[in-house]
C-alpha positions in Angstrom: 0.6 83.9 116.5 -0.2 80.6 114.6 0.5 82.1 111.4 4.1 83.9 112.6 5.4 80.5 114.2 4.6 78.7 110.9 6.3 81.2 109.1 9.3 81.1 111.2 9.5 76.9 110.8 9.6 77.1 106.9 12.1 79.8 106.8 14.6 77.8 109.4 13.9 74.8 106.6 14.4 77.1 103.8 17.8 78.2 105.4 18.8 74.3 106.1 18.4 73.2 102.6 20.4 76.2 101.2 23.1 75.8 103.4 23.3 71.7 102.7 23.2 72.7 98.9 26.3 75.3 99.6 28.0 73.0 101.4 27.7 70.2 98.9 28.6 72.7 96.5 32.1 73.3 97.9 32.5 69.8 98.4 31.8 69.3 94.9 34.8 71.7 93.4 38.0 69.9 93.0 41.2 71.6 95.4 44.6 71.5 93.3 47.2 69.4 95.4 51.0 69.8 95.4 53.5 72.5 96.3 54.0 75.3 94.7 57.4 76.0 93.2 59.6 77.8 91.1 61.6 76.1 88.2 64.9 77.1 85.8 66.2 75.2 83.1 70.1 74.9 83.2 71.6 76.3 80.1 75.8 76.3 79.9 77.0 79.7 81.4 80.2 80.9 82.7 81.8 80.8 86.4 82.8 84.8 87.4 84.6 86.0 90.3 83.9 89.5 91.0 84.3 90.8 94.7 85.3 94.2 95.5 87.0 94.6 99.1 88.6 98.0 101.0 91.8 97.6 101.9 95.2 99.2 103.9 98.3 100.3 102.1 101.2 99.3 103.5 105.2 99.2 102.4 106.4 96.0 100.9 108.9 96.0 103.4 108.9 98.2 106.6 111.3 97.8 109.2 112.1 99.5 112.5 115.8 99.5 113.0 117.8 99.7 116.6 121.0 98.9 117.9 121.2 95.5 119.7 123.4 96.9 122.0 123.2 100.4 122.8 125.6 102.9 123.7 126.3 106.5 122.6 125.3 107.5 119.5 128.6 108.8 117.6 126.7 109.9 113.9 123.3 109.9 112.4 123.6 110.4 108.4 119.6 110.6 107.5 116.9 112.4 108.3 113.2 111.9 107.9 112.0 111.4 104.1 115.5 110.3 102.9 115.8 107.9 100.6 118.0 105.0 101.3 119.6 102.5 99.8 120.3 98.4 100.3 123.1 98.4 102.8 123.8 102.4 103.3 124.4 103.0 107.3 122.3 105.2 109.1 123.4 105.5 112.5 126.4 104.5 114.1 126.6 103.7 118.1 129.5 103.2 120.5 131.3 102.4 116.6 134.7 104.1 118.2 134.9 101.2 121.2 133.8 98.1 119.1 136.9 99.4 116.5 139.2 99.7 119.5 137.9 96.0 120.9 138.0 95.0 117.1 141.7 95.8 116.9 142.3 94.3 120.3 141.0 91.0 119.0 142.9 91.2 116.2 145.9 92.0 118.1 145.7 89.2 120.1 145.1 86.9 117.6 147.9 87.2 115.8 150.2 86.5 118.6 148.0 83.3 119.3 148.9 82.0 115.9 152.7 82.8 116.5 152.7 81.4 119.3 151.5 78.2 117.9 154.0 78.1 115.5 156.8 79.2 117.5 155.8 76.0 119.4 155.0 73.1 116.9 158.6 74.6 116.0 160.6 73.1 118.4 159.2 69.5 117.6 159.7 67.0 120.1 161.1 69.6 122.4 157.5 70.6 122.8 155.3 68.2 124.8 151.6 67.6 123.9 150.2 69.7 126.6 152.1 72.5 125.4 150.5 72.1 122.0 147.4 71.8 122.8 147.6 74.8 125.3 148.6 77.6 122.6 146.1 75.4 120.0 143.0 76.3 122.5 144.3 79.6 123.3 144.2 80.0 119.3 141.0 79.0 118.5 139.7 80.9 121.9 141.7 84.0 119.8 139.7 83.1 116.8 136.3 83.2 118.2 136.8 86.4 120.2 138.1 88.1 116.7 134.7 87.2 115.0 132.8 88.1 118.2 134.9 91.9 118.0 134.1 91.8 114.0 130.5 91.3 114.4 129.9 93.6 117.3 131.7 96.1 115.3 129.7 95.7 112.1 126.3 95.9 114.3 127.6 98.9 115.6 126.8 101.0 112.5 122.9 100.5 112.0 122.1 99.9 108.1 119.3 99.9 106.1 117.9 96.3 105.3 116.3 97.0 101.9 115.9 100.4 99.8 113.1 102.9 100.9 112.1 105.8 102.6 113.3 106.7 106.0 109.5 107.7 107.7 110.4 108.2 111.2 113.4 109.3 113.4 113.9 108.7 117.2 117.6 109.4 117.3 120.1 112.7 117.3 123.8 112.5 117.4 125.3 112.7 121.3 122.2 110.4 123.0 122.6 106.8 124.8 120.1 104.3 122.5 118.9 101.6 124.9 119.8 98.5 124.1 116.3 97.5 121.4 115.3 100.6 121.3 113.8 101.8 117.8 116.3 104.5 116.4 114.7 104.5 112.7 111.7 103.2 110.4 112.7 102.4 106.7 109.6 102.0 104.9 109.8 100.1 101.2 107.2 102.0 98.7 107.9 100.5 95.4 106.5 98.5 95.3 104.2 98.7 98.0 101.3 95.7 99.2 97.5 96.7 99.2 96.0 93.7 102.7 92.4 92.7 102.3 90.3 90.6 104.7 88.9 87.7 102.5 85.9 85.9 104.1 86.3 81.8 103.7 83.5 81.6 100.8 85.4 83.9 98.9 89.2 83.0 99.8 88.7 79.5 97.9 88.5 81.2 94.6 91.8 83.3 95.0 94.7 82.3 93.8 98.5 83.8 93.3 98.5 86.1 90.2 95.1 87.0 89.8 94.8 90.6 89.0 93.2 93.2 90.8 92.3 97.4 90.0 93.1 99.2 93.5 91.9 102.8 93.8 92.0 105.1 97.0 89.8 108.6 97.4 92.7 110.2 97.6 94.0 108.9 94.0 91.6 109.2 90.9 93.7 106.8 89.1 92.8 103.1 89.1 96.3 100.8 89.7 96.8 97.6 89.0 98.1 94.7 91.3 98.9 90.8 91.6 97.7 89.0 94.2 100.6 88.1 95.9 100.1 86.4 99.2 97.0 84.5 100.5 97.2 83.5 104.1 96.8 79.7 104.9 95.4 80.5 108.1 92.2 82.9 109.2 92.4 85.0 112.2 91.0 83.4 115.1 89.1 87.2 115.7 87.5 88.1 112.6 87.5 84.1 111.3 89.0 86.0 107.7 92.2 85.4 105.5 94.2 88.3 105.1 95.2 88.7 101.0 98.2 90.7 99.8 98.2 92.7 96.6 101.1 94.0 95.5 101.1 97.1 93.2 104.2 98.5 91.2 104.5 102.1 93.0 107.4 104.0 91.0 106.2 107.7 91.6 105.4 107.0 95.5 102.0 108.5 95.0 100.6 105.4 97.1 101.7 106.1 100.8 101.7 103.3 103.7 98.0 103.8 105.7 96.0 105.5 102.8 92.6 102.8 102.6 92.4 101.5 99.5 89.1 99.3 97.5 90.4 96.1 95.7 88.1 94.7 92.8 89.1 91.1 91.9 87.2 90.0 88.9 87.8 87.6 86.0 86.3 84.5 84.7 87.2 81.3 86.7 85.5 78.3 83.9 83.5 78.3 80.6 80.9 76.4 79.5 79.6 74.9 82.5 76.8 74.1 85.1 76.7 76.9 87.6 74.1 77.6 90.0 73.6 79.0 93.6 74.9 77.3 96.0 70.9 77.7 98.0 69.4 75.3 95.4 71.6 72.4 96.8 69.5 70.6 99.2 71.4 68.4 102.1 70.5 65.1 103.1 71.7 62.2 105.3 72.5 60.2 102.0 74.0 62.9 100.2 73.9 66.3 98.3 71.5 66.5 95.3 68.3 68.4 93.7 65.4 68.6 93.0 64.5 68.4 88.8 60.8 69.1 87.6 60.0 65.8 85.7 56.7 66.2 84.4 55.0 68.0 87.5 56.3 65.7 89.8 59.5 65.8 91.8 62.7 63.8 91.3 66.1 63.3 93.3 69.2 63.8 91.9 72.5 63.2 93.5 75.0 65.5 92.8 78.5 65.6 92.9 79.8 70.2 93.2 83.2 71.4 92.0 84.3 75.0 92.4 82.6 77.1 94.8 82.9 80.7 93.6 81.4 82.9 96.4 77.5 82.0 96.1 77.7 79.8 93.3 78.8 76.4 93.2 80.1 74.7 89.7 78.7 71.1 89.1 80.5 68.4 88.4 78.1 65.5 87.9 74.3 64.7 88.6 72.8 67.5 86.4 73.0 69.3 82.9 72.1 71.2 80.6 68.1 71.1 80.0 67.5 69.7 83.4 64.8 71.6 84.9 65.9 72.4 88.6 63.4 73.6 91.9 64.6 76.7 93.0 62.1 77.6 95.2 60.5 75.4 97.8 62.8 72.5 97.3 63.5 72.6 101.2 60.1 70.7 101.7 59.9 68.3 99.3 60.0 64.8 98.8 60.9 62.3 95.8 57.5 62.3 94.2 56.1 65.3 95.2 53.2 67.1 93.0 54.5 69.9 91.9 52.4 73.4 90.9 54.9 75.4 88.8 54.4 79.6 89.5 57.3 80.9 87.7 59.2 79.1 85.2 63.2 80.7 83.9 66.2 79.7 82.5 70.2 79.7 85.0 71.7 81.8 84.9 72.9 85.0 84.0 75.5 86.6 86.5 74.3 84.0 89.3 70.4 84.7 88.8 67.5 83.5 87.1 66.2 84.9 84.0 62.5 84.7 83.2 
């Protein structure tokens, strides 16, 4: 029993001292400090939109046409798919009374203005009163002759712009309401491709900017010009609604046929682009981080051009500075910095290494 207790104590020392040289030991091997980082070295490189998008085709001009103030319908001259022309008539309601009032205006218009100068004829034999009794019952001829004349003119329904009747909710013999729809005259040539632009992307847009348009339906690739950028998102979707408009002589691209716009092209040359996540925010400013030796430094910067997730820089840094592009977030001016990947900016908005 003597002997097993003894042996016992001197392996509970034994164990002791080991463990007090492993823990010295550890002590003993020095930790690296500092944060671990990525790092790319700005080189000049080129700012390039390129953002592909599906669209709606829809008529450069489409109007649905009506008669302001109804009546029976007398002639209808088209039918669906016509073509039409700037100005031809279409329709024609209650045409035959607003002629008859027409010529009743008229009518009494002219004896108005003879009257009046039957009157200022007689000179002083005509009192004021007199005069200006047949000079109001003139001008009160005049107005109602332009109110027959325009009535008239509305009463034949034309076609705003040249295109394609598409639909037809009239036949000859029926009473239009008053506002009613009667026709649709669609423009197709050219017709307007409508995008929804997010707000990181609508910035770069401008009027005349190309753009290659092709549908599922089409194997051809058309080409448009941005046309129309709206100053204003929609309050649902919080996106800007962009018009292409494409030249569309054969009619091959019909109003409601979806459509993918590709807007590419190269915005600047020669400059400091990178991502717009390297930026860091701060109370004092926007800046980032540059390697300087392993250790961290600040740099205030001023950004230019944002072109959708790359922003072009304006002042702060250039080429050769060596940015943190990874784990910037955290740091501090100062920092130590331990260096795990180490590339050049940028090629097409990402890092080469």
């Amino acid at each position: 029993m003597t002997t097993i207790l003894l042996s016992a104590l001197l392996a509970g020392c034994g164990g002791a001292e080991a463990q007090k040289q492993s823990d010295t030991t550890a002590l003993d091997v020095p930790q690296a400090t500092g944060t671990r980082v990525e790092v790319a070295t700005l080189q000049p490189s080129s700012a390039e939109l390129d953002i592909s998008l599906p669209g709606e085709i829809v008529g450069a001009d489409d109007a649905l046409l009506g008669s302001a103030s109804g009546g029976f319908i007398e002639r209808v001259s088209i039918k669906e798919g016509d073509a039409v022309s700037s100005g031809q008539g279409l329709i024609q309601v209650n045409t035959a009374v607003f002629a008859a009032q027409r010529q009743q205006a008229d009518a009494n218009l002219a004896l108005a203005e003879a009257t009046v100068k039957r009157t200022e004829a007689l000179g002083d034999l005509a009192s004021d009163a007199q005069l200006d009794q047949v000079r109001t019952q003139l001008s009160i001829a005049e107005a109602n002759a332009d109110l027959a004349r325009i009535s008239h003119s509305r009463s034949v329904i034309r076609a705003p712009f040249s295109g394609v009747v598409s639909q037809m909710n009239a036949s000859k013999g029926e009473i239009a309401t008053p506002g009613a729809p009667l026709v649709r005259v669609v423009q197709l040539d050219p017709i307007h491709v409508e995008i929804s632009v997010s707000d990181r992307d609508v910035v770069s847009l401008k009027p005349g900017m190309k753009a290659a348009i092709t549908t599922e339906a089409i194997g051809d690739v058309f080409t448009g010009t941005v046309s129309h950028i709206d100053p204003a998102a929609d309050l649902q979707t919080r996106s800007f609604t962009v018009q292409i408009t494409v030249d569309n002589p054969d009619g091959r691209l019909l109003p409601g046929m979806i459509a993918t716009a590709n807007i590419s092209g190269e915005l600047a040359s020669d400059v400091v682009v990178i991502p717009q996540d390297w930026l860091v925010t701060r109370l004092d400013g926007v800046g980032v981080f540059i390697d300087d030796d392993n250790v961290a430094r600040w740099k205030d910067v001023t950004p230019g051009r944002v072109i959708h997730d790359q922003v072009v820089i304006k002042e702060g840094v250039g080429v050769g500075d060596r940015v943190v592009i990874t784990g910037h977030r955290g740091l501090a001016d100062g920092d130590k910095l331990l260096k795990t990947r180490d590339g050049v900016c940028c090629t097409n908005g990402r890092v080469t290494y």
